[in-house]
C-alpha positions as CSV (number, residue, x, y, z in Angstrom):
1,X,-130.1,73.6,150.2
2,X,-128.0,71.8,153.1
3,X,-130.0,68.6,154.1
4,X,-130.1,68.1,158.0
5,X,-128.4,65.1,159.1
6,X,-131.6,64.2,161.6
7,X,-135.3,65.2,162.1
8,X,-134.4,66.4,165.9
9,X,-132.6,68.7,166.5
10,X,-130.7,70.6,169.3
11,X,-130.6,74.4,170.2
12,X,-129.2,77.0,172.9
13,X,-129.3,80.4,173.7
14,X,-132.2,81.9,174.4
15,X,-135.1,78.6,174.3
16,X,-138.3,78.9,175.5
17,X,-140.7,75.8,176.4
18,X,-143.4,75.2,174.0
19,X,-141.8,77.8,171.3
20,X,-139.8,77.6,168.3
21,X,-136.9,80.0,169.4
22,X,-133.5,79.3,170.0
23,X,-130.3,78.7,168.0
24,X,-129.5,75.6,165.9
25,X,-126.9,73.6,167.4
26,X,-124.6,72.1,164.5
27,X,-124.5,68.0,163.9
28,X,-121.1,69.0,161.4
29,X,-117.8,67.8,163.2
30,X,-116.6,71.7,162.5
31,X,-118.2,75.3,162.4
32,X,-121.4,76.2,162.9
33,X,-123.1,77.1,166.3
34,X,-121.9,75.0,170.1
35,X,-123.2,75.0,173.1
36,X,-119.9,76.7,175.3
37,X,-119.8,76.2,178.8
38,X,-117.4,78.4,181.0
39,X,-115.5,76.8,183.6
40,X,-112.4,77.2,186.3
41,X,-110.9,74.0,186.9
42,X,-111.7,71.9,189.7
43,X,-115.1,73.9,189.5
44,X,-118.8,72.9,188.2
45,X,-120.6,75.1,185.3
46,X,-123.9,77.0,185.6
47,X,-126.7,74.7,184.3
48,X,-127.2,76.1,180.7
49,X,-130.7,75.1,179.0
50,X,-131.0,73.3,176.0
51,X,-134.4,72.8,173.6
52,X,-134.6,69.9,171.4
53,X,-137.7,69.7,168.4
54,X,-138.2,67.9,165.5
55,X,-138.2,69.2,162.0
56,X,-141.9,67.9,161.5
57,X,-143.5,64.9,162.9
58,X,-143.3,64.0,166.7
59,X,-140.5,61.8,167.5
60,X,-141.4,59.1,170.2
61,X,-138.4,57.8,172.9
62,X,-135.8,60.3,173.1
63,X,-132.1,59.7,174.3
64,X,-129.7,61.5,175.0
65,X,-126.2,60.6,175.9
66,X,-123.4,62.6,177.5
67,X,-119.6,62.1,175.7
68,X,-118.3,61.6,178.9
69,X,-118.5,61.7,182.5
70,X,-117.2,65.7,182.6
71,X,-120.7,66.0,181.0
72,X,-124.0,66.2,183.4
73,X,-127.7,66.3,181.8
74,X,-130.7,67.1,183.8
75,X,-134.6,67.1,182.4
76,X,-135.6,69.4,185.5
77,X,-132.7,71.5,186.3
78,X,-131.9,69.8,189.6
79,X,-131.7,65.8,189.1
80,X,-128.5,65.5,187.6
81,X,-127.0,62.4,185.3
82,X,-123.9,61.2,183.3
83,X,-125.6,58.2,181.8
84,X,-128.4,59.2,179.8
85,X,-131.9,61.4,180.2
86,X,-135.1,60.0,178.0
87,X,-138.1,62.4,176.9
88,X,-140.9,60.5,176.0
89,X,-142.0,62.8,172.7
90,X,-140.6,65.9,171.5
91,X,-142.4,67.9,168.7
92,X,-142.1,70.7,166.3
93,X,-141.8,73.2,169.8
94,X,-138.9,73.4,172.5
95,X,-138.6,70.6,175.0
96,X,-136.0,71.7,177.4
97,X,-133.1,69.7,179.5
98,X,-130.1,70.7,181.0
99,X,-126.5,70.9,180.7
100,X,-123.6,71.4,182.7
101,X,-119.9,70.2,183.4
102,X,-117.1,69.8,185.9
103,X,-113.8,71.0,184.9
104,X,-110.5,68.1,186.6
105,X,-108.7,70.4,188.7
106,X,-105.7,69.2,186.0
107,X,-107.5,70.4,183.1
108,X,-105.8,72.9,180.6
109,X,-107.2,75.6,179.6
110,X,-108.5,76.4,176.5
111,X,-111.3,74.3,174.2
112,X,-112.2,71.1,175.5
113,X,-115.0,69.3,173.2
114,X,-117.4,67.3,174.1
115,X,-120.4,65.7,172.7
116,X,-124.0,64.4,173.0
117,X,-125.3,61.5,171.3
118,X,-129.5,61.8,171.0
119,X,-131.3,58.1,169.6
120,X,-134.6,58.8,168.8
121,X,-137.5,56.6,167.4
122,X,-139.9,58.3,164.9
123,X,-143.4,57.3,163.5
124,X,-143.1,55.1,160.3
């Protein structure tokens, strides 16, 4: 059995507040599942939710960090950043935040990655 590589976790798709649905988002440098946001250049993504939960025990003081500054992070939806978001505690059920991005008008097409960093404290 694989052994995760934190106790929070991130997910996409289909995540619902408060629930324990979604679809794991892998920490591995390749494979596994990515959160893919479409884009034209010179043009802004839809806002695509995100859940993040723990594996077990509440985590206290959540961060999380955009790779870049192509990469905005909202907790409501509508407040948009490119420095960081905090959520206070996040549990074993979905807390939600948002993502989107804004293609340079430059830009070739094709796969662009990015990444988020999340820094979390958790109860000793």
């Amino acid at each position: 059995m694989a052994i995760a590589l934190s106790v929070v976790h991130v997910y996409c798709g289909a995540v619902t507040p408060d629930e324990d649905d979604g679809e794991f988002v892998t920490e591995a440098p390749a494979g596994g599942s990515r959160i893919t946001l479409e884009l034209n250049r010179g043009q802004e993504s839809k806002p695509l939710p995100l859940a993040v939960r723990t594996t077990g025990a509440s985590c206290y003081i959540l961060q999380i960090k955009p790779g870049d500054e192509q990469i905005f992070i909202s907790l409501d939806g509508v407040n948009w950043r490119t420095d960081f978001i905090t959520i206070f505690e996040v549990a074993a059920k979905n807390t939600l935040f948002f993502i989107k991005s804004i293609a340079d008008g430059a830009e070739d097409y094709g796969d662009t990655v990015h990444s988020l960093e999340l820094s979390y404290y958790a109860p000793v």
